[in-house]
C-alpha positions as CSV (number, residue, x, y, z in Angstrom):
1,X,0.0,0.0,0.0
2,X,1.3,3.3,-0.6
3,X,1.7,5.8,1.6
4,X,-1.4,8.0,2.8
5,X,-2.0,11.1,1.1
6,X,-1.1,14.4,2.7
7,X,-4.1,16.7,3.2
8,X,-2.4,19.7,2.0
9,X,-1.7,20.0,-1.8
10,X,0.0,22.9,-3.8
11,X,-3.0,23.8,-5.4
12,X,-5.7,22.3,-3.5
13,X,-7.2,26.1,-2.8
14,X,-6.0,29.7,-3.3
15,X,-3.3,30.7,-0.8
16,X,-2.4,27.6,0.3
17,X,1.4,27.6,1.6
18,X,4.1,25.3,-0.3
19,X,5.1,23.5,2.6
20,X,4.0,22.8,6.2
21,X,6.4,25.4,8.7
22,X,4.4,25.2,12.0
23,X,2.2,23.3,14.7
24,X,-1.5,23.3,14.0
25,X,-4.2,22.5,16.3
26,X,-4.8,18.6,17.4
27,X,-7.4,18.0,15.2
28,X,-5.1,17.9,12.3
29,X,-2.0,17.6,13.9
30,X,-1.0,14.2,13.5
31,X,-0.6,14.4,9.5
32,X,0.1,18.3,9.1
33,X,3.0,17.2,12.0
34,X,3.9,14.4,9.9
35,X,4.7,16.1,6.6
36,X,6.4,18.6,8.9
37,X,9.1,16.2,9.8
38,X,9.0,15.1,6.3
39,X,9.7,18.5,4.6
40,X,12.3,18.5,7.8
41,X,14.3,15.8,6.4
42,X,13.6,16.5,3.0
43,X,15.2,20.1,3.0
44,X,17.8,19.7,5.6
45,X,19.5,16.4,4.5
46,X,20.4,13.7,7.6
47,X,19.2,14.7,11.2
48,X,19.0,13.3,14.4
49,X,15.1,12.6,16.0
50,X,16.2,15.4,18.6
51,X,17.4,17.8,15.8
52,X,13.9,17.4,14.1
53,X,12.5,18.1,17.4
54,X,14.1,21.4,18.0
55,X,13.9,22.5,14.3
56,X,10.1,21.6,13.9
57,X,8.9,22.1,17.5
58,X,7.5,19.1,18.1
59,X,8.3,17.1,21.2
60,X,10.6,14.1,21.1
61,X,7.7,12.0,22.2
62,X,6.0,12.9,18.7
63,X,9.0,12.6,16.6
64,X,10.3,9.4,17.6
65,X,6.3,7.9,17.3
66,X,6.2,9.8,14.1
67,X,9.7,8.4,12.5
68,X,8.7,5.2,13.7
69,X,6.1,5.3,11.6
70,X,7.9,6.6,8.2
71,X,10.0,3.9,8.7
72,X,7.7,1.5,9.2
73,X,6.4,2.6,5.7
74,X,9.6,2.8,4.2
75,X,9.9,6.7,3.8
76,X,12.5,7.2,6.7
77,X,16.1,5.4,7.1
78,X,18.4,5.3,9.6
79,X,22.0,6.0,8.2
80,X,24.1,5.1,11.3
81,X,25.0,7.2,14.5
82,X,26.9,10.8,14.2
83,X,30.0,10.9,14.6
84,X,30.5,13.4,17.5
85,X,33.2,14.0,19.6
86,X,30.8,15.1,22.4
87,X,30.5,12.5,25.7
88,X,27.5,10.0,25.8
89,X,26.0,7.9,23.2
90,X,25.7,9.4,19.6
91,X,22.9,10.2,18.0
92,X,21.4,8.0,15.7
93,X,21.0,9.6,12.0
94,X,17.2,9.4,10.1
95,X,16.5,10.7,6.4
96,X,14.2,10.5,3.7
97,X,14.5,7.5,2.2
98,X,15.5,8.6,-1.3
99,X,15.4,5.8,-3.2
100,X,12.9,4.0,-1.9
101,X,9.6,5.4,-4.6
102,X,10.0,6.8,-8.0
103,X,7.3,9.0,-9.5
104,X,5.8,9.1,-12.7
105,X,5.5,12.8,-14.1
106,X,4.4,14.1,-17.5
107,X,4.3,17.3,-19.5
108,X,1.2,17.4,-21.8
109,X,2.4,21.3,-22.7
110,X,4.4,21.0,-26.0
111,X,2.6,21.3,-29.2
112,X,4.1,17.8,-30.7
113,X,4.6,15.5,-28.6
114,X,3.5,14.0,-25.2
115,X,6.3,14.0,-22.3
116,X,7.2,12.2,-19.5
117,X,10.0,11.0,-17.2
118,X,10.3,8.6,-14.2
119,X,12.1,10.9,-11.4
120,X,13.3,10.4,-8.2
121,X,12.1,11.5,-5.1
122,X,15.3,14.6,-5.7
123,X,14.1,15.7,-8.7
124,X,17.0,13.7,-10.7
125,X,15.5,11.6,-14.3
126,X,15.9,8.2,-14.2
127,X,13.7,7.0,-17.4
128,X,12.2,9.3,-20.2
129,X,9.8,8.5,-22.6
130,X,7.5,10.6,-25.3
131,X,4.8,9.9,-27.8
132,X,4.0,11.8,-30.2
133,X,0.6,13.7,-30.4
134,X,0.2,14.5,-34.6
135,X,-2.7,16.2,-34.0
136,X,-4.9,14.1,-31.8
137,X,-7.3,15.8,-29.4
138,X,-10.3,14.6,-27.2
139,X,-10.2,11.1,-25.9
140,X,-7.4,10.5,-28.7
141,X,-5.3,12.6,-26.7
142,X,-6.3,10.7,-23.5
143,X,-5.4,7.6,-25.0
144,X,-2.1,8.7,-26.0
145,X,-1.2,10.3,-22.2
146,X,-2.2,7.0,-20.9
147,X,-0.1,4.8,-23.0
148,X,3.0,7.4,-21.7
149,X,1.9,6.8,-18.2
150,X,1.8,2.8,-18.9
151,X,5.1,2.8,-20.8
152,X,6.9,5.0,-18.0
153,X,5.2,2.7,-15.0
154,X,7.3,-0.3,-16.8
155,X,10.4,1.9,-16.5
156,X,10.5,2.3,-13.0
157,X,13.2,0.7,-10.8
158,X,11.2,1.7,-7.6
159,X,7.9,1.7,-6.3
160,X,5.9,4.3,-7.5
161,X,4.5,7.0,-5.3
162,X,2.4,8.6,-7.8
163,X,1.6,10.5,-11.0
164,X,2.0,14.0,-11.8
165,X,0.3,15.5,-14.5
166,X,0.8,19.2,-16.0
167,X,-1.4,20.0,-18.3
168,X,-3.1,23.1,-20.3
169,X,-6.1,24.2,-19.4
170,X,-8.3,25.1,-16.3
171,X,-7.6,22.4,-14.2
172,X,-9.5,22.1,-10.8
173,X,-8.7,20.5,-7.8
174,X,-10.2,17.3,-8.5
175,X,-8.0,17.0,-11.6
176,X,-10.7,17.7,-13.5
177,X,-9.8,19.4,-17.2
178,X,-12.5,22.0,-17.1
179,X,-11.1,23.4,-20.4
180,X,-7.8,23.0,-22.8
181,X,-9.1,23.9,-26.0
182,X,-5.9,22.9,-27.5
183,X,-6.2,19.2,-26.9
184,X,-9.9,19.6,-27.6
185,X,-10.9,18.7,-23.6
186,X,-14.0,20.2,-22.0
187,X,-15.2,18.8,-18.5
188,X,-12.6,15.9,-18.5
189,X,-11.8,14.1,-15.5
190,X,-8.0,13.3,-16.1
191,X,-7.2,12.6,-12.9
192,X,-9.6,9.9,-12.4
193,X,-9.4,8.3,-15.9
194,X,-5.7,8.1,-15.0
195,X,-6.2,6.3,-11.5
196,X,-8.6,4.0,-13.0
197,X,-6.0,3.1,-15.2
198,X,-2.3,2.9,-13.8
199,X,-4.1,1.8,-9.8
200,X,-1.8,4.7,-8.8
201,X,-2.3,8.1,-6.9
202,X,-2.4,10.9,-9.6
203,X,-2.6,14.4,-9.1
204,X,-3.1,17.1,-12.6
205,X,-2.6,20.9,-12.5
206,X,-2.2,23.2,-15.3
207,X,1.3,23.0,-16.6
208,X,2.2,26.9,-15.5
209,X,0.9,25.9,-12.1
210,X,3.0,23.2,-11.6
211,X,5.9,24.9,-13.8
212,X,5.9,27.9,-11.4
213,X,6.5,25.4,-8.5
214,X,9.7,24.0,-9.6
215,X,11.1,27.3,-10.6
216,X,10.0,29.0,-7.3
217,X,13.3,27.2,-5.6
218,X,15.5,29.6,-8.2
219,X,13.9,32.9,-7.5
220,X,15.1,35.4,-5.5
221,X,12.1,36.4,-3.5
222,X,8.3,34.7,-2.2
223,X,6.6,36.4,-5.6
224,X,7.3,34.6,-8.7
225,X,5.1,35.1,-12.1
226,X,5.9,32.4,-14.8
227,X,4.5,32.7,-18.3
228,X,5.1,29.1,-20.0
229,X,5.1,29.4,-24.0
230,X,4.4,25.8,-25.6
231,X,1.0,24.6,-27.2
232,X,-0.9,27.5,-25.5
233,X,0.3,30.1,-23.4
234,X,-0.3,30.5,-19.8
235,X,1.2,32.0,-16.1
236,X,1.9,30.5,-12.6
237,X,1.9,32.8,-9.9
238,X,3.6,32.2,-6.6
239,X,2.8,35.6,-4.2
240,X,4.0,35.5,-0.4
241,X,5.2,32.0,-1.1
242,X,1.5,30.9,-1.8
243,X,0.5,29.7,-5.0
244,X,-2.5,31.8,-6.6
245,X,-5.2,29.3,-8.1
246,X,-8.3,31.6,-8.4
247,X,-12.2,31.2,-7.4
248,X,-12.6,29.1,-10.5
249,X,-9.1,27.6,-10.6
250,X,-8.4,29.8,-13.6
251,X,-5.8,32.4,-12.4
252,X,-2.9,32.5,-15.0
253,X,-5.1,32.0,-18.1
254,X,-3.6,34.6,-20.0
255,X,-3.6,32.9,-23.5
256,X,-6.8,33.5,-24.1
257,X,-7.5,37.1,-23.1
258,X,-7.4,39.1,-26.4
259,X,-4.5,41.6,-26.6
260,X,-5.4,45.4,-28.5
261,X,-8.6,46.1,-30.0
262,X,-7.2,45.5,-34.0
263,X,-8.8,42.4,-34.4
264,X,-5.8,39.4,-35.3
265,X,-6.1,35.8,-35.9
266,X,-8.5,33.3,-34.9
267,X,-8.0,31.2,-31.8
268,X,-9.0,27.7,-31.4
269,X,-11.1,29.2,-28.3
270,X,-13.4,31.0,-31.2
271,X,-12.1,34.6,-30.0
272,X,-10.2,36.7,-32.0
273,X,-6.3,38.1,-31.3
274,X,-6.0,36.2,-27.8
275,X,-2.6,36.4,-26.8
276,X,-2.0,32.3,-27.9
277,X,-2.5,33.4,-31.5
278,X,0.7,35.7,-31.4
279,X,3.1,33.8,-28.6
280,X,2.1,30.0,-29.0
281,X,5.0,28.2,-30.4
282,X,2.8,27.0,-33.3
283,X,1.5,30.1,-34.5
284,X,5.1,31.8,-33.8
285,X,7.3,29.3,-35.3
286,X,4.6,29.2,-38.8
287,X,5.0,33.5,-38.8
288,X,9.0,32.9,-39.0
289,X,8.9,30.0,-41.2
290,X,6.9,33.2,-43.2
291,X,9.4,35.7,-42.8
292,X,12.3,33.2,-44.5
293,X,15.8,34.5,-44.3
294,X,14.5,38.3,-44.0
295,X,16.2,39.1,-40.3
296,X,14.6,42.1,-39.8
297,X,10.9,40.5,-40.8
298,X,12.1,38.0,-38.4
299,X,12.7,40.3,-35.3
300,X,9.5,42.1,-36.2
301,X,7.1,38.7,-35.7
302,X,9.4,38.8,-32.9
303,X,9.2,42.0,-31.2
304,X,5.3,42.1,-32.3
305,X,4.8,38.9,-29.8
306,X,6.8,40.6,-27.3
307,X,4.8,43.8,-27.5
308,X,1.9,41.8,-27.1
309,X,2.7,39.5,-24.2
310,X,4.1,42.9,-22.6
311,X,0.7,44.6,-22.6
312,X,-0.9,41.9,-21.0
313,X,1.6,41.8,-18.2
314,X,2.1,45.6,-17.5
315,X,-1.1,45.8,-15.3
316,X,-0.2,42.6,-13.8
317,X,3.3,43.8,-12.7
318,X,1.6,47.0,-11.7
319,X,-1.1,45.7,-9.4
320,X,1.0,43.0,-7.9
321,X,4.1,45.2,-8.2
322,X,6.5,42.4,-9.2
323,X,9.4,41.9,-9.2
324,X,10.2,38.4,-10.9
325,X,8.8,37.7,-13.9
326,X,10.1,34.0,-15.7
327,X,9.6,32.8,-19.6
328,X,9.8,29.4,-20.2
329,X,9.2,27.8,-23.3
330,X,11.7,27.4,-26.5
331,X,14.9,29.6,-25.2
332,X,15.2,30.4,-28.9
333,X,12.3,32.0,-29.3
334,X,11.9,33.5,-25.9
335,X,15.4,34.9,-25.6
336,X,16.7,38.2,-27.5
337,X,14.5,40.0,-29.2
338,X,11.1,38.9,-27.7
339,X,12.0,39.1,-24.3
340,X,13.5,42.8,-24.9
341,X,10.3,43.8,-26.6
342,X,8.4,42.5,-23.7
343,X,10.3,44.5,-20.6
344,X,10.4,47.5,-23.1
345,X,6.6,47.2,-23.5
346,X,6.3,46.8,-19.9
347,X,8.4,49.6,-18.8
348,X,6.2,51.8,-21.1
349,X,3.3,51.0,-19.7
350,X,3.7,51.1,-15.7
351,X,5.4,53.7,-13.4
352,X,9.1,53.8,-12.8
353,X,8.2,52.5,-8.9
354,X,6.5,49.5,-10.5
355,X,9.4,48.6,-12.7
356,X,12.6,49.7,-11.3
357,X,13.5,46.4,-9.8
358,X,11.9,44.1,-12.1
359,X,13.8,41.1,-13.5
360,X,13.1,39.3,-16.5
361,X,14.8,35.8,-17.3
362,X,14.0,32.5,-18.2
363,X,13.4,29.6,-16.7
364,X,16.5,27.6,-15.1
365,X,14.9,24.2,-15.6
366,X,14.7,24.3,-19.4
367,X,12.6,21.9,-21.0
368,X,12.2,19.3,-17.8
369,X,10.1,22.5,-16.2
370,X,6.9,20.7,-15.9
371,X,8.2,17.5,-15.2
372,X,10.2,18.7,-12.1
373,X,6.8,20.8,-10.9
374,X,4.5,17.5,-12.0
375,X,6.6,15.6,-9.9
376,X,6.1,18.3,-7.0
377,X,2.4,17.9,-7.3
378,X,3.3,14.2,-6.3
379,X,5.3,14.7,-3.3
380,X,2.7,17.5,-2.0
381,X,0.1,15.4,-2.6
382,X,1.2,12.4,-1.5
383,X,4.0,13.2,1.8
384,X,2.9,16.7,2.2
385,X,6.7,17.9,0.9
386,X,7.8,20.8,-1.4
């Protein structure tokens, strides 16, 4: 059996904290407490029960019932005792056992393919695998994410803790796909379909959502926006060190709020000149392949895209006065030109207080960004650990 799911997950409701830092009251103590000396371990590397103690504030009554526990489930080791020139007995030395459950993540973002590794309980890739999508959408597309999730399952080395799924659209708590327009998905319950399935925990949230968590660990600050560019275009947002969801679980929908009021092309959502339409690496990639060898018509489908994903942003730094804002999607694309355009765009458009500080980069996880936040959803879900 695996291991009880925590009650606290990343996106489970709006301002929601990443990880557990505190007592709570007794009601929920025992598994808030739990994922507590968890995240402990996780974090901090090799302790001793009475370090976890003093670092968590638990008694050692509680930690030593507690590890006793995690070990009995196989989530705890001991390592040995410490070596310590102090007198009396050394401490005995407990971690997360790191190798003991794999996780199965995948990345249903990129416009081509279907993605998805095994990882390990660090973050480190053990097995990859992809399929490719040519096009299919609806239960097509379903079919396809499944036989990823089957083919990765018969890669693990370890017992699996879960599934995490990141994956465009509104995605609500229940892993239910309210919309991806993209992969042709109204009202689909992913999450469920999957466990029915694979037999396996699985948790979904939209790809920014779970992109933003594993590039929150490389920003400099709690308030993180991340716009991810792939098959659609959409934003995490991380403010305080809580991730924003939204009442209806669509916060960071960006792609398809129409940009300017001069029409543009047709989005797969029916509206005209949504932001998709000029920053989706489809519709980006086809205006180059356009512009041929011409550089400058080249930086202009460029620049244009940046402009565009600039306006949108510019109220959003201004209200929320940011101070991080991260691209990920094709560097080559993102870098240069469109980036420039977008801070200059920005700059234009908000006051210098707003934008004096404000850092624009992409993301430091490259292409494995939504594999390294799907498999976050896991460890959240399942162990209560960011």
């Amino acid at each position: 059996m695996l291991p009880g799911a925590a009650t606290a997950a990343p996106f489970g409701g709006a301002g929601r904290t990443l990880r557990p830092s505190r007592k709570v009251l007794p009601e929920h103590a025992r598994s808030h407490n739990r994922a507590l000396v968890l995240q402990t371990l996780y974090t901090g590397g090799a302790r001793s029960r009475a370090d976890v103690a003093r670092e968590t504030g638990l008694t050692r009554v509680t930690v030593s019932d507690l590890v006793a526990e995690l070990i009995a489930e196989g989530l705890v080791v001991e390592l040995g005792q410490r070596e310590d020139a102090r007198p009396g007995k050394p401490a005995m030395l407990i971690d997360v056992a790191r190798d003991a459950f794999q996780i199965i993540a995948l990345d249903l973002s990129e416009h081509d393919r279907l993605r998805g590794a095994v990882v390990d309980l660090d973050g480190g890739i053990v097995e990859r695998a992809e399929i490719a999508l040519d096009g299919a959408s609806g239960d097509d597309a379903v079919a396809r994410v499944i036989e990823l999730a089957k083919r990765l399952a018969g890669l693990a080395t370890a017992p699996i803790l879960g599934v995490g799924i990141g994956s465009p659209g509104v995605v609500d708590p229940a892993g239910v796909v309210r919309s991806a327009p993209n992969l042709g998905w109204t009202e689909l319950p992913l999450q469920a379909r999957l466990q029915a399935e694979l037999g396996l925990p699985v948790h979904v949230a939209n790809d920014a959502n779970a992109a933003v968590l594993a590039e929150h660990g490389a920003s400099e600050g709690d308030d993180l926006l991340l716009v991810k560019v792939g098959h659609g275009v959409g934003a995490g947002l991380i403010i305080g060190g809580r991730p924003v969801v939204g009442s209806a679980f669509a916060a960071g929908e960006i792609g398809h709020v129409v940009i300017g009021t001069d029409g543009g092309p047709l989005c797969a959502c029916g509206k005209v000149g949504c932001l998709e339409t000029w920053l989706a690496v489809p519709r980006l990639g086809a205006r180059l392949e356009a512009a041929g060898d011409d550089a400058e018509a080249r930086d202009e489908v460029l620049r244009e895209a940046g402009r565009r994903l600039g306006i949108i942003l510019a109220p959003v730094v201004g209200a929320l006065n940011l101070s991080e804002v991260v691209l990920s999607g094709p560097v080559e694309l993102l870098d240069g030109v469109l980036s420039e355009a977008t801070v200059d765009t920005i700059r234009k458009r908000t006051m210098a207080e707003q934008h004096r500080d404000l850092r624009l980069r992409t993301a430091t996880n490259g292409q494995d960004i939504v594999l390294r936040g799907a498999a976050v959803l896991v460890l959240s879900g399942q162990l209560g650990v960011a």
